[in-house]
VOGU-3710 file (C-alpha; in Angstrom, 3 decimals, decimal comma):
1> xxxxxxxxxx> 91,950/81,784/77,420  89,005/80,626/75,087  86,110/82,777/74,318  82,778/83,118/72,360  81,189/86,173/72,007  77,761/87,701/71,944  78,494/91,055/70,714  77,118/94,857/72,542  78,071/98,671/71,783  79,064/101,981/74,839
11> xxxxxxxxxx> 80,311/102,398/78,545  81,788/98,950/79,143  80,070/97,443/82,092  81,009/93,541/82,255  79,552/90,428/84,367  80,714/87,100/84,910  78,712/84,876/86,809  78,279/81,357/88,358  76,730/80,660/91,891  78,736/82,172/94,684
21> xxxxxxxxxx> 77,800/82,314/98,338  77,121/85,052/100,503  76,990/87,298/97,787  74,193/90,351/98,175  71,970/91,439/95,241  72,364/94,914/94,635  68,935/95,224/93,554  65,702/93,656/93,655  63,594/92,650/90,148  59,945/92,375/90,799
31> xxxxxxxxxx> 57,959/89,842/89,444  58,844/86,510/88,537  56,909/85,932/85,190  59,345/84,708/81,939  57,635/86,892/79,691  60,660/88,626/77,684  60,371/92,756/77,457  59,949/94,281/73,749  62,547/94,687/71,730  63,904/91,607/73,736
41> xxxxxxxxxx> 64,509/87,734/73,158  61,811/85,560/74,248  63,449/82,404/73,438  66,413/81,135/75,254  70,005/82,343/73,737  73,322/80,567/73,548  76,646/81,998/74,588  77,915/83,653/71,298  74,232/85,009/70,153  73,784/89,038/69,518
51> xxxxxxxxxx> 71,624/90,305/72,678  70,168/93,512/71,789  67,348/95,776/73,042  66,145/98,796/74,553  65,525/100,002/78,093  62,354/102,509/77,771  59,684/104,230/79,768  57,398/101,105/78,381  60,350/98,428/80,007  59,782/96,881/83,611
61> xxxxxxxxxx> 59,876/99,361/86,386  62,041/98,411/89,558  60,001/99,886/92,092  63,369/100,070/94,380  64,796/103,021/92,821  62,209/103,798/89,314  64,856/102,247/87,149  63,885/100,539/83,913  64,790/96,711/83,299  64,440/94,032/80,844
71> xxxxxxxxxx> 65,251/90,498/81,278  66,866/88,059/78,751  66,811/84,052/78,760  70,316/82,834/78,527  70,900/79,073/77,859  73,671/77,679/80,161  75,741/75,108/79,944  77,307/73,207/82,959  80,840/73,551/84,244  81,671/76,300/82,505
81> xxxxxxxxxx> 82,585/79,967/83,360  80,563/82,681/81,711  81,184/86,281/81,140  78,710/89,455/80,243  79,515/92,536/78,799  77,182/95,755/78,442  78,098/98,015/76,064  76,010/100,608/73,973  74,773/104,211/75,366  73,313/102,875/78,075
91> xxxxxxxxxx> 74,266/103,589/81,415  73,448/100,336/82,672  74,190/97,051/85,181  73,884/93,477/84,557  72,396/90,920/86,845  72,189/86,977/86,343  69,371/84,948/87,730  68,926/80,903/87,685  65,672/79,485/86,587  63,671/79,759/89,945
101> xxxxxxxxxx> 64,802/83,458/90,494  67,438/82,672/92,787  69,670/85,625/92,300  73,295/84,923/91,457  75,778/88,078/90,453  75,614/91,867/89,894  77,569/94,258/88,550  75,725/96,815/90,699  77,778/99,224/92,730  80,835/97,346/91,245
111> xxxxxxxxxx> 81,075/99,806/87,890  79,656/102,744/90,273  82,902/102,042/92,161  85,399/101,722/89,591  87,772/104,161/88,476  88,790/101,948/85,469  85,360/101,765/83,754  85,943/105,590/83,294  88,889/104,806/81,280  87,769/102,194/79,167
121> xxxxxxxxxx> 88,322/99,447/81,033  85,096/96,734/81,702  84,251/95,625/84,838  83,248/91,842/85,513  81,402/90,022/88,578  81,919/85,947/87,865  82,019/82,279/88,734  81,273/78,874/87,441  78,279/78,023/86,300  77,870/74,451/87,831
131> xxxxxxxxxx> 74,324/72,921/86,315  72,976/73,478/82,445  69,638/75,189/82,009  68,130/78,358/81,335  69,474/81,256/83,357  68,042/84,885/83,472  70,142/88,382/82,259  68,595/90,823/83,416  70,273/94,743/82,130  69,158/97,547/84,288
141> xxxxxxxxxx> 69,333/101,315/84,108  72,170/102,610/86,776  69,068/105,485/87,818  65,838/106,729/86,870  67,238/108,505/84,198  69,076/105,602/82,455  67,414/104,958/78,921  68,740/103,607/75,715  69,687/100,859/73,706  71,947/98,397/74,364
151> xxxxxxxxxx> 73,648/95,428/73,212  75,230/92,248/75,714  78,747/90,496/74,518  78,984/87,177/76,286  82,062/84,276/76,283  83,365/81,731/78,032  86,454/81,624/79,454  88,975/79,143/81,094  90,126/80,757/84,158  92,177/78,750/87,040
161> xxxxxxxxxx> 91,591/80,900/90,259  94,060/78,893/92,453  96,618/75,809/92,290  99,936/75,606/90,910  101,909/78,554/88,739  104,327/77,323/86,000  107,083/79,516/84,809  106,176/80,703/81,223  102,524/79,489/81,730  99,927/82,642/81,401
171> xxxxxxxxxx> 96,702/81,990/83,757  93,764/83,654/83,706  91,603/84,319/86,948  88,885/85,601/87,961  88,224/87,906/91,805  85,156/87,496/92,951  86,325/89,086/96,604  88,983/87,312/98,303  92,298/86,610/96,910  93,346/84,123/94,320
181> xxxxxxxxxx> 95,965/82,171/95,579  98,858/80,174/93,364  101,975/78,309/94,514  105,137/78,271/92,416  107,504/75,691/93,154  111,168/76,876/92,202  113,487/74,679/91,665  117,109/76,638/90,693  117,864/80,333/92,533  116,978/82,965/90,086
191> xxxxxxxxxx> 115,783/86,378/89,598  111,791/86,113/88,716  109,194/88,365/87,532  105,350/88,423/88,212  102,766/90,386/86,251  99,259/90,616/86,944  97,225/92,735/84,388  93,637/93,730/83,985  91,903/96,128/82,594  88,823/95,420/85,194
201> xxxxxxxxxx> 90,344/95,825/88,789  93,473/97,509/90,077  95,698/94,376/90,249  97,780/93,414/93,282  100,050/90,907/94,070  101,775/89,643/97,095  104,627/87,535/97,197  105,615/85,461/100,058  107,997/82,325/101,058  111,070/81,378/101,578
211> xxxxxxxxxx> 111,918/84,860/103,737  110,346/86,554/101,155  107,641/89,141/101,310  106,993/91,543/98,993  104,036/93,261/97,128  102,905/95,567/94,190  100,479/97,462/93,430  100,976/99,987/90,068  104,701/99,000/88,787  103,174/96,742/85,993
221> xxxxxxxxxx> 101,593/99,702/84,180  99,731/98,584/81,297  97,057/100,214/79,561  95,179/101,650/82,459  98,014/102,022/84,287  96,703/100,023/87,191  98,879/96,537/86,519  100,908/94,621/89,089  104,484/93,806/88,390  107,045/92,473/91,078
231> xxxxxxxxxx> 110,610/91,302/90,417  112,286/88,957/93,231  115,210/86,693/93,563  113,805/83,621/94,843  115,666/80,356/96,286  115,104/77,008/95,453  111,528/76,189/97,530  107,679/76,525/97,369  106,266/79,845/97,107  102,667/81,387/97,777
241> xxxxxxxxxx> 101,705/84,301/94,893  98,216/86,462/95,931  96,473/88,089/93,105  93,930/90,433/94,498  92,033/94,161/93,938  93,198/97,164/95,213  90,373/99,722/96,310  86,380/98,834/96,186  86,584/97,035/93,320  87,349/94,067/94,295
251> xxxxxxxxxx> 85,504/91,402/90,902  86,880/91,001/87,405  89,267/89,654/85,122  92,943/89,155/85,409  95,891/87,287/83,711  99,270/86,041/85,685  102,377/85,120/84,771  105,516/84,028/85,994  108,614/84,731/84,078  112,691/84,031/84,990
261> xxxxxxxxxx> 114,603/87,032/84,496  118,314/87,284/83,936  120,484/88,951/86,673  122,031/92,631/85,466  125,131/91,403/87,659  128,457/93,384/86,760  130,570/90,715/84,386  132,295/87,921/86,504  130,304/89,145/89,721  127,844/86,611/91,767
271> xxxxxxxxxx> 125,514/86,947/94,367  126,039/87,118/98,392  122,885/87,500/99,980  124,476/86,222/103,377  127,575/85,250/105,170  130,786/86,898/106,242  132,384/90,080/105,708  135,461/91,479/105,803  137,308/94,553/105,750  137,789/95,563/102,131
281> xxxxxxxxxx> 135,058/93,413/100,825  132,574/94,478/98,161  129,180/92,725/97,402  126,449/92,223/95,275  123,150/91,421/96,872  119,687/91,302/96,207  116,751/91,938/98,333  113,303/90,401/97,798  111,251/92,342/101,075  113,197/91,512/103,998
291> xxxxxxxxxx> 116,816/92,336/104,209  119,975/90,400/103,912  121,942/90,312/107,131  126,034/90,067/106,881  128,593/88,770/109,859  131,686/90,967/110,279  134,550/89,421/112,424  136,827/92,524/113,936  140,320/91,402/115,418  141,137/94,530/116,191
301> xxxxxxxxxx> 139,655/97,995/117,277  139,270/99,993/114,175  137,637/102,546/112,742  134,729/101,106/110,068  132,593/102,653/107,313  130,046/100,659/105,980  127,940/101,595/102,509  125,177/100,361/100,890  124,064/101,786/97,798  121,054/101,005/94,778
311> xxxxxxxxxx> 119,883/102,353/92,047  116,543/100,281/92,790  115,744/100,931/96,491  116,207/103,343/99,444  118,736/101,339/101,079  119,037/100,714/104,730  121,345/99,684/107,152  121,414/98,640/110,960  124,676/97,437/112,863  124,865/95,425/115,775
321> xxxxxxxxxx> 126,669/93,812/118,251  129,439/94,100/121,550  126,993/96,904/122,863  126,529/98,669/119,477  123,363/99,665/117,715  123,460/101,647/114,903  121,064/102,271/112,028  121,285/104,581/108,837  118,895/105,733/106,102  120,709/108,428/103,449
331> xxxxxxxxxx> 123,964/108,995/104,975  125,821/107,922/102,080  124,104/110,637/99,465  120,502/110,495/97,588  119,203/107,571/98,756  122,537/105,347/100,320  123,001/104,425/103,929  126,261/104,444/105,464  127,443/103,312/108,794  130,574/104,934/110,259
341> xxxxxxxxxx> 132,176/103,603/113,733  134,435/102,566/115,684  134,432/99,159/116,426  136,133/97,163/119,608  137,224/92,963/118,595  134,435/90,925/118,329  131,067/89,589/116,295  128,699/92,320/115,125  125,779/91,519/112,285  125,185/94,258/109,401
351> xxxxxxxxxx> 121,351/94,251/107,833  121,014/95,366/105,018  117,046/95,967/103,762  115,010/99,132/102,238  113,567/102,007/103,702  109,587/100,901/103,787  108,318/97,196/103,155  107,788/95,412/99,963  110,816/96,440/98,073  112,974/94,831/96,245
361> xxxxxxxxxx> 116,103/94,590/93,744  119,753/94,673/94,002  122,680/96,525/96,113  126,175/96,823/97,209  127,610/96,404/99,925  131,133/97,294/100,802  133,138/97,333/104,173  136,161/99,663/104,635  138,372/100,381/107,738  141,278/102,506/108,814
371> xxxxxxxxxx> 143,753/102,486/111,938  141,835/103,749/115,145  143,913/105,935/117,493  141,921/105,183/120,699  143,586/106,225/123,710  144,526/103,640/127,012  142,721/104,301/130,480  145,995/105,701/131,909  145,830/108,327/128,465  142,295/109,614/129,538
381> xxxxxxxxxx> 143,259/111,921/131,828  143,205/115,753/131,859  145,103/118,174/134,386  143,672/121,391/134,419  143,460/123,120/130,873  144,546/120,877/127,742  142,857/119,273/125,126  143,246/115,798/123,810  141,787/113,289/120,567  139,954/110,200/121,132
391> xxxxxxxxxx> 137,617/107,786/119,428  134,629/106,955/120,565  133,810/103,190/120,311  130,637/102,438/122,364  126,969/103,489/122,775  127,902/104,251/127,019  130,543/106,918/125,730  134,126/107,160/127,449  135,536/108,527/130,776  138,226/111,006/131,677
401> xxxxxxxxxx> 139,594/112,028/134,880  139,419/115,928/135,089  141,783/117,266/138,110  140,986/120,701/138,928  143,832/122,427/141,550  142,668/125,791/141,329  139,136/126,839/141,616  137,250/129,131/139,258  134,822/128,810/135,907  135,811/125,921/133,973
411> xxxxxxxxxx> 134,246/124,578/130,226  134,537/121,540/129,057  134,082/121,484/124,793  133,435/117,696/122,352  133,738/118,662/119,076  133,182/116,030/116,311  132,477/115,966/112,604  131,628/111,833/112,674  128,669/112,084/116,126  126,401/114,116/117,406
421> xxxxxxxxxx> 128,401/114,919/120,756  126,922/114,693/124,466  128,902/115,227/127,460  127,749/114,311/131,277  130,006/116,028/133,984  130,083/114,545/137,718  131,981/114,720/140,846  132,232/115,027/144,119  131,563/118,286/145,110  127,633/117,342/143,718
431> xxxxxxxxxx> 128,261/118,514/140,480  125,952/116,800/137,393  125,721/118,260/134,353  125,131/117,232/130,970  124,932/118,537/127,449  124,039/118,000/124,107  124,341/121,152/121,144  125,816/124,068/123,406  129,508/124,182/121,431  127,655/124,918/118,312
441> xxxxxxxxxx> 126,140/122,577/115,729  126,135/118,996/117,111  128,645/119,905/119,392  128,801/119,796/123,372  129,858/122,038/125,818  129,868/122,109/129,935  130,944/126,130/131,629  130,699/125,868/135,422  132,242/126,922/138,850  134,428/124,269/140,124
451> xxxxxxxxxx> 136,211/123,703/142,985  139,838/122,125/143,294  139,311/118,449/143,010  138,769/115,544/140,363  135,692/115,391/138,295  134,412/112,535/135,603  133,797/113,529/132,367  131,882/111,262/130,025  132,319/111,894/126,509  129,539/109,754/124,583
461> xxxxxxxxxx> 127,018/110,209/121,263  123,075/111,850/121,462  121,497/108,528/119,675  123,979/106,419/119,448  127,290/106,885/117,188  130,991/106,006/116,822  134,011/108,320/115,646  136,427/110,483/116,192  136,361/113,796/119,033  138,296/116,330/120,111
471> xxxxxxx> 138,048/116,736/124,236  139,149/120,553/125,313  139,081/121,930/128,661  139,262/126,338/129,080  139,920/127,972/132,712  137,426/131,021/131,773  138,774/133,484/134,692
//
């Protein structure tokens, strides 16, 4: 960034200014004569000259709100990109006019609005100033009570608003409203880190590409405490970076960069942000907004527990496939999801991603399994009173034949420590019954009349769920 200054002293109220359309003056100056006020110059001043003065009871009189005003000439030159500061005791705004009185920026409403200014920070309204000539500052009381001297720093600056973003290579920008926009082209996989800071708007960025979307808003911290800072492991393609202002302040100042970062990978560990899994693997990934999703191959019916854990994010994970759908937030302790079930052969996908959008950073992942005891069709069957152990191993639950030879008040008990249990009980003589936290805790039981006979009982999960149960039937009379 290059600057020259014209030097000012108090609150720090800044304007930058070029012609921008659609923009709304936030206040009207009367008059259009080029007369300067006392105390103020009359002859055009470069960028870099002291502009000093005093706002008084004697100054012009905006008849829009009784606030006092005096009005500078300011020579311009073309293609540049100019900045005003107000400093001094004066609680003040800036506005720039061209040399017909066409107005062109304000800081009006802009330092009213900004928590920053508060703190120290200067708040800027700006754009290029396309043709050379003789422009009019005007400074401006904030109210009818706003008197005092004051003094006007002005520089120009080389800002690039939009266009390509080299690694290493600082930019500085300039919001007017919308968004700046930069693309980054990366050519090898790496971890990167972008910082926006100001100390004029509460930075924001927004990453996107690639699969990749995340954002920041505060994690950049900086002197107000209001920078942007996003870390993301990008692939080899063309990425689109947004700086922009969070809240009503939405013009000022900013600087970007893009920096590589090394990876804090364990020693002789690499990245898997995709592929297959297998039992007994454990992973490294990284997550840059949306998740990574995983392919696990089961041969055989087993029972699986799935972790994902980060020091970085509130991890999340969601299992699916062969009729399962499973999903987990903290099972695994603090912030760690864990997926326990039981899973029949086949293809199932495991997505891994964070709890809330934007995130990003690195996890583990690591798939374990152990023998499942699941009973055969001919095994599910229960005469009477008895009690048997089962795994459950699909979102539609499991039937067992119930025969019943004697009648009288029967219950039917699931008890697990790996599901929340339900139980459904049917049959012929009209009975349909269901349950979901009767045994106590998350488990399930059925008491009814029943008549000799055979009855279905369905043994299944409230929300979905895989594990192991215990099935018990009691004659109660």
């Amino acid at each position: 960034m290059t600057a020259t200054v014209l030097r000012t002293a108090g609150t720090v109220v800044t304007v930058t200014v070029g012609i921008v359309l659609g923009w709304t003056a936030a206040y009207q100056l009367p008059g259009s004569e080029k007369a300067a006020d006392d105390g103020v110059p009359s002859e055009p001043r470069e960028v870099g000259d002291a502009l000093t003065g005093e706002l008084t009871s004697a100054s012009q009189l905006n008849v829009k709100d009784g606030s006092r005003y005096a009005r500078i000439p300011v020579q311009l030159d073309a293609d540049t990109f100019v900045q005003f500061e107000l400093d001094g005791p004066l609680d003040g705004t800036l506005s720039l006019l061209d040399a017909n009185d066409k107005w062109l920026a304000s800081s009006a409403n802009t330092v009213a609005a900004s928590g920053l200014a508060s703190e120290g920070g200067s708040v800027s309204v700006g754009a290029n100033i396309e043709e050379a000539g003789t422009y009019w500052l005007a400074v401006s009381g904030r109210d009818s009570r706003s008197y005092g001297p004051f003094e006007v720093e002005s520089r120009t600056l080389d800002v690039r608003n939009d266009g390509d973003l080299a690694t290493e290579d600082e930019v500085a920008g300039f919001l007017t409203k919308d968004p700046n926009t930069y693309t980054l082209g990366v050519e090898e996989a790496g971890l990167y880190r972008f910082t926006m800071r100001s100390d004029v708007v509460d930075a924001y960025l927004h990453l996107t590409g690639d699969g990749v979307d995340a954002s920041d808003d505060d994690s950049g911290g900086g002197t107000s405490g209001y920078d942007a800072q996003l870390t993301a492991y990008l692939e080899p393609g063309d990425y689109e970076i947004e700086a922009s202002a969070y809240g009503s302040v939405t013009s000022g100042m900013y600087s970007l960069v893009a920096e590589p970062q090394p990876l804090p990978l364990p020693t002789g560990d690499t990245l898997r942000n995709g592929g297959e899994v297998s039992a007994g693997d454990e992973l490294t990934g990284y997550m840059s907004g949306d998740g990574r999703e995983y392919t696990l191959n089961v041969d055989e019916a087993a029972s699986y527990t799935i972790d994902m854990r980060a020091d970085d994010l509130d991890s999340y994970l969601e299992l699916t496939g062969e009729g399962v759908t499973l999903s987990d937030d903290d099972s695994g302790g603090d912030y760690d999801a864990r997926i326990q079930a039981v899973l029949q052969p086949g293809t199932y996908t495991i997505r891994a991603s964070s709890y809330g959008s934007g995130s990003a950073g690195l996890f583990t992942l690591a798939v374990a399994t152990s023998e499942a005891n699941v009973l055969s069709e001919e095994e599910r069957r229960l005469d009477g009173v008895g009690r048997l152990e089962d795994m459950l191993m699909s979102n539609g639950g499991t039937d067992y034949v119930w025969h019943i030879d004697e009648a009288g008040r029967y219950a039917v008990t699931m008890r697990s420590s790996d599901l929340d249990a339900f139980l459904m009980l049917t049959g012929d003589s009209g009975i349909d019954l269901s349950d979901d936290d009767s045994g106590g805790g998350y488990d399930a039981r059925i008491e009814t009349n029943l008549a000799p006979g055979d009855y279905t009982v369905n043994a299944s999960s409230y929300g979905g769920g895989t594990g192991s149960f215990e099935l018990q039937t009691e004659k109660l009379d």
